[in-house]
N, C-alpha and C positions, 0 to 999 in steps of 0.2 A: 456521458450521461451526467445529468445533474440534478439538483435535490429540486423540491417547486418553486424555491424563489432564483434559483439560477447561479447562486454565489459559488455555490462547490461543486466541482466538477472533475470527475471522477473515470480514469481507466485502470483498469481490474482484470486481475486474473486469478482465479480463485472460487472457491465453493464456500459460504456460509450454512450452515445447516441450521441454525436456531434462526433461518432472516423472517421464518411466519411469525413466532411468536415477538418479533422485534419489529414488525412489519403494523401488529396489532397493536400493541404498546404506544407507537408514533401513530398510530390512526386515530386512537383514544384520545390524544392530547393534542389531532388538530392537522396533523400532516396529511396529506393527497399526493397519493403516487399514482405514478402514469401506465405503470407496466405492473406485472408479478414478480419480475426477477426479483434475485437474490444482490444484484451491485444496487441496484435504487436504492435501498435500505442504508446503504452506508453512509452519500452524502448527509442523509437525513439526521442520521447518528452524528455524523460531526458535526452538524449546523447545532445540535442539543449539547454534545459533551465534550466538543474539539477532540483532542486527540485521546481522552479519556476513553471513546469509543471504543477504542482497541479493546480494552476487557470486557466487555460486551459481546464480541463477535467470538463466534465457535466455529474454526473452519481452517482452512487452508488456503492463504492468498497473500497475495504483493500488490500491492496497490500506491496510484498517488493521485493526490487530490489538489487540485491547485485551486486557491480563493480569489475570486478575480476581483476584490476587494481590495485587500490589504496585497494582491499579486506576490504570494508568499505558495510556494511549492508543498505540502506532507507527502513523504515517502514511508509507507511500511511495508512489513511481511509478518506473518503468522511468525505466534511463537516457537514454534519448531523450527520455525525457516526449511516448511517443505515447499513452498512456493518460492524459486529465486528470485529475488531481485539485486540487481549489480548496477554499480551507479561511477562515474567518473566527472570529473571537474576538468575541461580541456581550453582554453582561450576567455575563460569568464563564460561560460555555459555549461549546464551539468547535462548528464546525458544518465539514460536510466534505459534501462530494460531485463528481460527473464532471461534471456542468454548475452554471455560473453560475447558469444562471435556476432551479434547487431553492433556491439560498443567498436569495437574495431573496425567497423566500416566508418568513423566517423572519418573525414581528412584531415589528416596533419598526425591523427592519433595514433602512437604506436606503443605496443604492450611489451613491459618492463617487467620485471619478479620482484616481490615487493618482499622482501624475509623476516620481516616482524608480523606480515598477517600469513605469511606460511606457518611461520611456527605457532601462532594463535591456531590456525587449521588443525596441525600435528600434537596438540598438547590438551593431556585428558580435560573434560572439564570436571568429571567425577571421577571416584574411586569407590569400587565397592569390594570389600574385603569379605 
């Protein structure tokens, strides 16, 4: 999916719950969407505030948006990181998706343990006393 002039384009996995009242906001100032969904609204959002968008959106998701302008990739995920997104670098090609076990069927690629982001995993980010 992509915003109405076509530059950003957008696959998503994830729920917005503020996207009406985000959806109004960009209507007021001129934007035209195709559909009701909740991913339309995003391109829209980074064509206005690049990746500042992300504080905007209220929800849970992973998404990436490629600009077929500048042919530049945006990957995120909510900030809870309830929606995965997992991403590898294999031959000069990045490879992204919501589960591990897609990254693994790439060929050639095979899964290593990596022990500085295991222990990033295992080590508190708070303490509360």
């Amino acid at each position: 999916m992509s915003g109405d002039n076509g530059r950003f384009v957008i696959t998503f996995n994830g729920e917005i719950f503020n996207h009406v009242e985000l959806r109004r906001d960009l209507e007021a100032q001129g934007h035209r969407f195709r559909t009701s969904t909740d991913t339309e609204v995003i391109p829209h959002l980074f064509e206005r505030f690049g990746e500042r968008c992300l504080s905007k959106l209220n929800g849970d998701f992973a998404l990436a948006i490629w600009d077929t302008v500048r042919e530049r990739m945006f990957l995120a995920r909510d900030r809870m990181g309830v929606r995965p997104l997992f991403y590898t670098r294999h031959r000069g090609t990045v490879y992204f998706a919501s589960e591990v076990k897609a990254l693994l069927k790439v060929p050639g690629l095979e899964a290593t343990l990596d022990i500085k982001a295991l222990d990033q995993i295992f080590t508190p980010w708070a303490f509360h006393w």
